[in-house]
C-alpha positions as a LaTeX table, in Angstrom:
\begin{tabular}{lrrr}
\hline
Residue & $x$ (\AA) & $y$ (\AA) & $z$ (\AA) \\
\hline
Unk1 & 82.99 & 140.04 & 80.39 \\
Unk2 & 80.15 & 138.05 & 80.41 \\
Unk3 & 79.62 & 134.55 & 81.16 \\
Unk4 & 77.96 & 133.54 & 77.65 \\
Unk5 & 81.38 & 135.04 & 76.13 \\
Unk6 & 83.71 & 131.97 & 77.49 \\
Unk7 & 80.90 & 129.20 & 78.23 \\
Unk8 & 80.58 & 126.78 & 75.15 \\
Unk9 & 77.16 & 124.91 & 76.61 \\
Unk10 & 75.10 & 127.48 & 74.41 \\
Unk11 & 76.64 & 127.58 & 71.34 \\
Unk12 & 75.86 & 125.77 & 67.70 \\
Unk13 & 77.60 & 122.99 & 66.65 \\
Unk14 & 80.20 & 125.12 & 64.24 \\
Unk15 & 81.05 & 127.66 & 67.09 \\
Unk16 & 81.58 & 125.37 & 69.53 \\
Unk17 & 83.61 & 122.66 & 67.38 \\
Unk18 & 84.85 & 124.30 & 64.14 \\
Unk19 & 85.27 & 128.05 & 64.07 \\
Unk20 & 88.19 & 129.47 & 65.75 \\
Unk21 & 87.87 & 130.48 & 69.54 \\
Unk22 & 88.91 & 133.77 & 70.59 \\
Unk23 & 89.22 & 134.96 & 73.92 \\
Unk24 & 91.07 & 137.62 & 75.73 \\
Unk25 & 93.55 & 138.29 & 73.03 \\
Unk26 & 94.48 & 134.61 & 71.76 \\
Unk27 & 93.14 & 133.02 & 69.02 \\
Unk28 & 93.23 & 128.94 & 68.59 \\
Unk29 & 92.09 & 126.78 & 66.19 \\
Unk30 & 88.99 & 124.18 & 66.59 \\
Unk31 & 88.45 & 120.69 & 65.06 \\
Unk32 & 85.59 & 118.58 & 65.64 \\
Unk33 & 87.58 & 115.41 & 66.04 \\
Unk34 & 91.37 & 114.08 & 65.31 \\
Unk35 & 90.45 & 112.61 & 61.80 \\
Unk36 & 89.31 & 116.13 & 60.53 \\
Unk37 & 92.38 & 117.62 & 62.12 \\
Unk38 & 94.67 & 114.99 & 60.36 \\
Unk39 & 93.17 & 115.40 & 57.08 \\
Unk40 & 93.47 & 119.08 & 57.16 \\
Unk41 & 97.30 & 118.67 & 57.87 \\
Unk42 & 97.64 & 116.38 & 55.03 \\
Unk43 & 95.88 & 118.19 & 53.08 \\
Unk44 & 97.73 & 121.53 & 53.51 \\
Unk45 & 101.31 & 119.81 & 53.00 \\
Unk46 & 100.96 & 116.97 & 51.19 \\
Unk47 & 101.69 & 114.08 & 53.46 \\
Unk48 & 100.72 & 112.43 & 56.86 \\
Unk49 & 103.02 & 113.59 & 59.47 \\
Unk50 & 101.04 & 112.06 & 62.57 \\
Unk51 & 102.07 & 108.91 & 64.18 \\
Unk52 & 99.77 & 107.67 & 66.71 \\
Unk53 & 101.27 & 104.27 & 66.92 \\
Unk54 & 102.71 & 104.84 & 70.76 \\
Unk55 & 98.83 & 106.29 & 71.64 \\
Unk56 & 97.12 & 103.48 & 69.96 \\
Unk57 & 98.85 & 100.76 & 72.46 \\
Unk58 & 97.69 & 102.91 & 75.13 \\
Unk59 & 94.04 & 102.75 & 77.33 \\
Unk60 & 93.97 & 106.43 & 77.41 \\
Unk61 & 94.12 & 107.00 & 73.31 \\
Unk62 & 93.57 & 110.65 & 72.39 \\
Unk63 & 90.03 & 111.65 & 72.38 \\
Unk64 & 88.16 & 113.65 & 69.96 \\
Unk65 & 87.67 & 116.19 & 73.20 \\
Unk66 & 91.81 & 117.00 & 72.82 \\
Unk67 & 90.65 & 118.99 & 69.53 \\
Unk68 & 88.23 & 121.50 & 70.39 \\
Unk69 & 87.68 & 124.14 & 73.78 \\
Unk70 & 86.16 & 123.25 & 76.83 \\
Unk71 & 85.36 & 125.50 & 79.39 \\
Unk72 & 87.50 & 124.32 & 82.04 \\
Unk73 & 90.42 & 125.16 & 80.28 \\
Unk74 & 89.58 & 128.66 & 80.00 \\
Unk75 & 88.27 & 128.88 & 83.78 \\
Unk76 & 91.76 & 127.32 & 84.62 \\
Unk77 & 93.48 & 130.40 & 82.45 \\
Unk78 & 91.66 & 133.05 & 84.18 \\
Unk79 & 92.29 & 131.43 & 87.40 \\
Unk80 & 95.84 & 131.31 & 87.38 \\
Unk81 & 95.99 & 135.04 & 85.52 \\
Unk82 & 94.65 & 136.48 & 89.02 \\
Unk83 & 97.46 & 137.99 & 90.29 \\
Unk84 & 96.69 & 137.20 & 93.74 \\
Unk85 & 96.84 & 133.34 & 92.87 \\
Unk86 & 99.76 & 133.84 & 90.73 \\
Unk87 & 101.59 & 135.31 & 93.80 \\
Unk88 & 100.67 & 132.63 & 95.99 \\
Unk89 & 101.69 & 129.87 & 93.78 \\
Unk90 & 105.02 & 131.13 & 93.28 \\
Unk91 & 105.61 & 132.92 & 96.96 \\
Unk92 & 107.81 & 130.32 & 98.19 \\
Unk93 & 110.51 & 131.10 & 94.83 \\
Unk94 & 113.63 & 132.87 & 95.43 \\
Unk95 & 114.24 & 136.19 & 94.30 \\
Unk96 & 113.48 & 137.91 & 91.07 \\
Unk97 & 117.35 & 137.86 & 90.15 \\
Unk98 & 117.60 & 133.93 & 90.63 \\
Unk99 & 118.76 & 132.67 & 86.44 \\
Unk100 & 115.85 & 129.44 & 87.30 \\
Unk101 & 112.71 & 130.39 & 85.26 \\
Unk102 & 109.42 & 129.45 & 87.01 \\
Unk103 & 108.33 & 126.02 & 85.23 \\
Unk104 & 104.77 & 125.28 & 84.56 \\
Unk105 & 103.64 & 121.82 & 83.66 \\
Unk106 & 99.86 & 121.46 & 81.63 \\
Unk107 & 98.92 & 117.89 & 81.10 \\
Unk108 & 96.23 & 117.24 & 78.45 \\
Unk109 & 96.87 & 121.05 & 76.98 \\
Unk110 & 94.55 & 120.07 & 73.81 \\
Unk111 & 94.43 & 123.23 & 72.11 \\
Unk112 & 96.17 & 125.17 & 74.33 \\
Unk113 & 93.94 & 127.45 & 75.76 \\
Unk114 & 94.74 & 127.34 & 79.03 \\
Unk115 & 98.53 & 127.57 & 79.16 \\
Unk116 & 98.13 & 130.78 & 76.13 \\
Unk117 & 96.05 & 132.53 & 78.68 \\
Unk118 & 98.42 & 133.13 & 81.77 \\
Unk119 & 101.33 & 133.08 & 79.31 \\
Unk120 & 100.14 & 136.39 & 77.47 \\
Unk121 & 98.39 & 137.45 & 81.01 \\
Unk122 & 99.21 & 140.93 & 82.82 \\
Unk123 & 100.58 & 139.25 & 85.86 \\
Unk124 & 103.65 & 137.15 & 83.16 \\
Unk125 & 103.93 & 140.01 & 81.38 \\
Unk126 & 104.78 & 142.46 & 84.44 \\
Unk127 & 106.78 & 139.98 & 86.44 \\
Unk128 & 110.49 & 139.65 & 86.55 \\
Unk129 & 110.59 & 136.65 & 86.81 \\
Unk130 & 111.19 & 133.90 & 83.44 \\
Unk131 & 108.63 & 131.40 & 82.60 \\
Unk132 & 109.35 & 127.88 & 81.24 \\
Unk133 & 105.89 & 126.34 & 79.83 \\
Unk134 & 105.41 & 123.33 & 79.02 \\
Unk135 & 102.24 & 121.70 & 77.08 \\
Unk136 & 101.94 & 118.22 & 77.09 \\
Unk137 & 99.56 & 115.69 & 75.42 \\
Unk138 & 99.57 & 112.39 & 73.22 \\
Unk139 & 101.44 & 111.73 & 70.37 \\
Unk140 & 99.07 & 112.52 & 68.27 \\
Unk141 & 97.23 & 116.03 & 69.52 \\
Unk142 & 100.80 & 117.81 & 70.53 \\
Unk143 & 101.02 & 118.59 & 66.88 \\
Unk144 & 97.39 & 120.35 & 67.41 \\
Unk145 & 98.68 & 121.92 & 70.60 \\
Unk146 & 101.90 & 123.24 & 68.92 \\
Unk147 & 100.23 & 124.72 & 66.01 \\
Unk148 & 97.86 & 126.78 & 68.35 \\
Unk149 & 101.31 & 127.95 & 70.28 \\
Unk150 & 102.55 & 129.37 & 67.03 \\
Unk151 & 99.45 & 130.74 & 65.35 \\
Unk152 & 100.00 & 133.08 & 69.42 \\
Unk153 & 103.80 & 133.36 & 69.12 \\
Unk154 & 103.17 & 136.95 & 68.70 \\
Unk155 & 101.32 & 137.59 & 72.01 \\
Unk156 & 103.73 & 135.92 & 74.22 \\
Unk157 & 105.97 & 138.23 & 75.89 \\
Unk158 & 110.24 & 137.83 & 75.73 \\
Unk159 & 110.25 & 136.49 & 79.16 \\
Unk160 & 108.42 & 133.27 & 78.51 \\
Unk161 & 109.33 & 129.90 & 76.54 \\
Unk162 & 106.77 & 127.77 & 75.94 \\
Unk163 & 107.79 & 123.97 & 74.38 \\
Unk164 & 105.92 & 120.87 & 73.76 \\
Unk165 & 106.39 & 117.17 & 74.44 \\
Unk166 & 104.44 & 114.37 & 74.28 \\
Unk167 & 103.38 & 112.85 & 77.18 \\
Unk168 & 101.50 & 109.45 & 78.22 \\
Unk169 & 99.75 & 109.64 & 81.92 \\
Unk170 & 101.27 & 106.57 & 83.97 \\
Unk171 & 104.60 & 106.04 & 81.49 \\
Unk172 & 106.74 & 106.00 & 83.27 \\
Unk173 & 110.00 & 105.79 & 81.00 \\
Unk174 & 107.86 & 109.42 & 79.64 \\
Unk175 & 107.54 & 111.07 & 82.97 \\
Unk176 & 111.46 & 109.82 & 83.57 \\
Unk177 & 112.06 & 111.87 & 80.74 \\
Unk178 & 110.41 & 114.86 & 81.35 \\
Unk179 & 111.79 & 115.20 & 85.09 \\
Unk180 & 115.19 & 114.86 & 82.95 \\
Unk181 & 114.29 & 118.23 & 80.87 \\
Unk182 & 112.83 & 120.08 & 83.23 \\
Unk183 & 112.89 & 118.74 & 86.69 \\
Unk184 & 109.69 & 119.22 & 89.03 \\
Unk185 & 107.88 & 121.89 & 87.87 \\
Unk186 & 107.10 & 124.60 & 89.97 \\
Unk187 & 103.13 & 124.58 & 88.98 \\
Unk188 & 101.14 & 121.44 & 87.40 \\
Unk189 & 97.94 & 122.44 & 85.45 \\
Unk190 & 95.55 & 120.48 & 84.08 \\
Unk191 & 91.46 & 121.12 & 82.97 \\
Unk192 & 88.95 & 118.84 & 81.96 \\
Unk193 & 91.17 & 115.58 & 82.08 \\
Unk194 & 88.39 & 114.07 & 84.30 \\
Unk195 & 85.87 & 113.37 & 81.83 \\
Unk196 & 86.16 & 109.54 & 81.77 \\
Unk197 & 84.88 & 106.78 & 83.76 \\
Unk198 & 87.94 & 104.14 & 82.70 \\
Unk199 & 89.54 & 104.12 & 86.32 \\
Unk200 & 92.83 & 103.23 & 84.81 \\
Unk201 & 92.53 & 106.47 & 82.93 \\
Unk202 & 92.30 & 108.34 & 86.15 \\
Unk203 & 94.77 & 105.99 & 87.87 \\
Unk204 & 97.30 & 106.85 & 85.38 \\
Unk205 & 96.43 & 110.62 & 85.66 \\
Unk206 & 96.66 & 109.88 & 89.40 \\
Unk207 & 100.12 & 108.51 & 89.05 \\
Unk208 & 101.42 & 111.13 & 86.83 \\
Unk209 & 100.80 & 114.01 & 89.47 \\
Unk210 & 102.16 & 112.44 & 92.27 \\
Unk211 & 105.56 & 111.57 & 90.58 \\
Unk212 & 105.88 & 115.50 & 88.29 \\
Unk213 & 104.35 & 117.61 & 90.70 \\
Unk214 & 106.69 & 119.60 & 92.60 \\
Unk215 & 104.86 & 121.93 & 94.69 \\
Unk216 & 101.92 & 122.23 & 93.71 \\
Unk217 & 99.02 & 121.11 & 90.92 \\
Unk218 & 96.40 & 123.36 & 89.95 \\
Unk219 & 92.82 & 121.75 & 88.18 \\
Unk220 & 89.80 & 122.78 & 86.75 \\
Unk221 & 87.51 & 120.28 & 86.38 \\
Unk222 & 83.57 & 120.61 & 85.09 \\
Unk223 & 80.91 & 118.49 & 87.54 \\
Unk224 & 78.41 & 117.78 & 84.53 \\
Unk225 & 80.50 & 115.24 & 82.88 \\
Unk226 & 81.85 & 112.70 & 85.79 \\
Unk227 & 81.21 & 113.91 & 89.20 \\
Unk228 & 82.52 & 110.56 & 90.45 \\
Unk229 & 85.83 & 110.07 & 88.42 \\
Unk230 & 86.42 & 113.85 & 90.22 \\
Unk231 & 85.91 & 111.94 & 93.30 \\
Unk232 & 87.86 & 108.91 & 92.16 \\
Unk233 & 90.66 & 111.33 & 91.27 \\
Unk234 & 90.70 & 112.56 & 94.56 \\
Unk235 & 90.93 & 109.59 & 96.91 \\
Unk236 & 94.08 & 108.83 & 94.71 \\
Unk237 & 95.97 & 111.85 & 95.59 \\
Unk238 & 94.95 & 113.10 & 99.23 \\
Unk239 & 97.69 & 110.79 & 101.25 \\
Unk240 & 100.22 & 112.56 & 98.70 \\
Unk241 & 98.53 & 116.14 & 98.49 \\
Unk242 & 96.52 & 119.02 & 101.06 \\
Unk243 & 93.66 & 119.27 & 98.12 \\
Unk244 & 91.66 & 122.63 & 98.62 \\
Unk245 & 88.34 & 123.40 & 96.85 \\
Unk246 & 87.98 & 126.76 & 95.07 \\
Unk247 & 84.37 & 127.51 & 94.33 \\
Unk248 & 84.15 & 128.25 & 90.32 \\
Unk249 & 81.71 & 131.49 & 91.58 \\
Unk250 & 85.13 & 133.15 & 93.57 \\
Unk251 & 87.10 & 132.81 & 90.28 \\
Unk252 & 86.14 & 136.25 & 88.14 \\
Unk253 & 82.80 & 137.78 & 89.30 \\
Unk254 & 81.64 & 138.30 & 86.08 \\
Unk255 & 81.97 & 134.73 & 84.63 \\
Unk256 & 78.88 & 133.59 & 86.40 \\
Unk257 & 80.71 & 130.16 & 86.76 \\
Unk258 & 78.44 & 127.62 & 88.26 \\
Unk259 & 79.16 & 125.90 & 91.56 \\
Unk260 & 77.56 & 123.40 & 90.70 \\
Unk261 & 79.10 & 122.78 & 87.26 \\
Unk262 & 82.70 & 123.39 & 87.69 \\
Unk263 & 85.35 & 123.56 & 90.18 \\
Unk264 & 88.98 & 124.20 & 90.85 \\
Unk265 & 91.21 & 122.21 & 93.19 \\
Unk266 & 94.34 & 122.78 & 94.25 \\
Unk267 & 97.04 & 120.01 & 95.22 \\
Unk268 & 99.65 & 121.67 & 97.80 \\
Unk269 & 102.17 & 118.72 & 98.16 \\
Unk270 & 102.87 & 117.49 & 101.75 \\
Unk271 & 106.37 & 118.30 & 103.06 \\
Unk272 & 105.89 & 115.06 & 104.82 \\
Unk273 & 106.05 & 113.45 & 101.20 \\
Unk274 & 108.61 & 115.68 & 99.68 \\
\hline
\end{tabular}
């Protein structure tokens, strides 16, 4: 593998925002912004089935970003396929025989990439253990999201669910909600959500972690965009979270990811604050 086959830098305006993306056995779907997507959904069955109402009240309102791959998300994939960080992520679980899947959390999923990768990964597929995956985003890209987790349903092996929900960062009546379905999830995931400089964006994103996350959160985030809303971020969470710094380099040797243009943090919650 090669680092010019994931990174997106390089690439022409139709491979990096309209042609499909494969990678590592999944296939997704690319749209250069929300209006094309919409129109190709009305298009194909008649009618306007997207409601972004709720997102259009919001400060965060879904970007054109939620519609196409960025490499973070597929850094944050890989990552969490290694079976060495997959086992200590989930090393603290019971048993293999206890009926409670492991529950992943991915806020901002956009197309899905990085939730598709460690769901059809070796280290799923050969575990005994059941997965519950949830992808979350706005209103109005989960219907993007959830048509990249079907055009994969084939690739996803018996012993994971993945489902879909709508979530708004800082809602709290939402994140109620979602605690209701699923509880605390075992892993939170996130990649690229750190691209803005609206602090109340990253306030909200802030907020979100510290009330879902149950053990422990898991980003990739990319340097070249906002090195100082990763900072931001940061002094938000540390009284709630032990955050450790991966170097992009250590993920896969033969990505050739950059220290210097992406990252991965992990967020170990403090039993203090449990």
């Amino acid at each position: 593998m090669r680092g010019s086959a994931w990174q997106r830098s390089c690439l022409g305006y139709k491979e990096r925002f309209v042609d499909d993306f494969e990678f590592n056995g999944i296939r997704v779907r690319q749209f250069p912004s929300r209006s094309v997507f919409e129109k190709a959904v009305s298009d194909a069955i008649g009618a306007n089935v997207l409601d972004a109402s709720d997102d259009e009240a919001d400060n965060d309102r879904v970007p054109d970003t939620a519609f196409t791959v960025w490499d973070a998300s597929v850094l944050l994939g890989i990552y969490a396929s290694r079976k060495d960080v997959w086992s200590r992520l989930t090393k603290k679980k019971a048993p293999p025989n206890c009926s409670r899947p492991i529950v992943t959390l991915e806020l901002g999923a956009g197309t899905g990439v990085a939730s598709l990768l460690f769901a059809t990964s070796e280290v799923v597929r050969e575990t005994k253990y059941t997965y519950n995956m949830m992808m979350t985003d706005l209103q109005s890209a989960i219907n993007f999201t959830r048509l990249n987790v079907h055009a994969n349903i084939h690739n996803i092996p018996n012993n994971v669910t993945i489902t879909t929900q709508p979530l708004r960062w800082g809602r709290v009546d939402d994140m109620d909600a979602l605690l209701r379905d699923i509880g605390h999830p075992d892993i939170l995931f996130g990649a690229d959500l750190l691209y803005t400089c609206d602090k109340s964006v990253i306030s909200a994103l802030a907020e979100t972690v510290v009330m879902l996350t149950g053990r422990v959160a898991v980003f990739a985030v990319c340097k070249m965009h906002r090195p100082e809303s990763i900072d931001f971020f940061v002094s938000l969470i540390e009284c709630n979270f032990d955050v450790r710094h991966i170097p992009a380099s250590s993920v896969q040797m033969d990505l050739l990811a950059s220290d210097d243009d992406f990252a991965v943090l992990e967020l170990w919650r403090r039993k203090s604050r449990i």
